[in-house]
Steps between C-alpha positions, in 0.01 A plus 500: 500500500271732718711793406495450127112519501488764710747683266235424238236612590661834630651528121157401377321787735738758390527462147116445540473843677752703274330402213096628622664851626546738211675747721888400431594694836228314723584161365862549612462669779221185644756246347795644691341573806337135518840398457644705769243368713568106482910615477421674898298167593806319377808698701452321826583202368766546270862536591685838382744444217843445525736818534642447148131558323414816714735748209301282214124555648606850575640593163173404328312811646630725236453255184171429581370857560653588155297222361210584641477866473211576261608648198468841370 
């Protein structure tokens, strides 16, 4: 139950934050990196995944960079 609020009010704070920052590039850039942060906080206690995922999580570098390249 703890964890679901906490996930709420980290949604709530984020999509409060990206909505108050015009700057497109700042908004992401503060979203992602205050994700990164509580992700690092989280690796000591999480287990690695199993050795079937590893060729999954590391084939989504190169759909998600095509996503998110910006546009010409």
């Amino acid at each position: 139950m703890c964890v679901v609020l906490v996930a709420a009010v980290t949604h709530a704070s984020w999509n409060a934050l990206a909505h108050h920052i015009r700057d497109q590039l700042v908004s992401f850039t503060l979203i992602a990196g205050g994700g990164a942060l509580i992700g690092l906080a989280l690796v000591p206690f999480t287990p690695l995944p199993a050795a079937g995922a590893w060729p999954y999580l590391l084939g989504l570098g190169g759909p998600a960079r095509r996503v998110l390249r910006p546009s010409s």
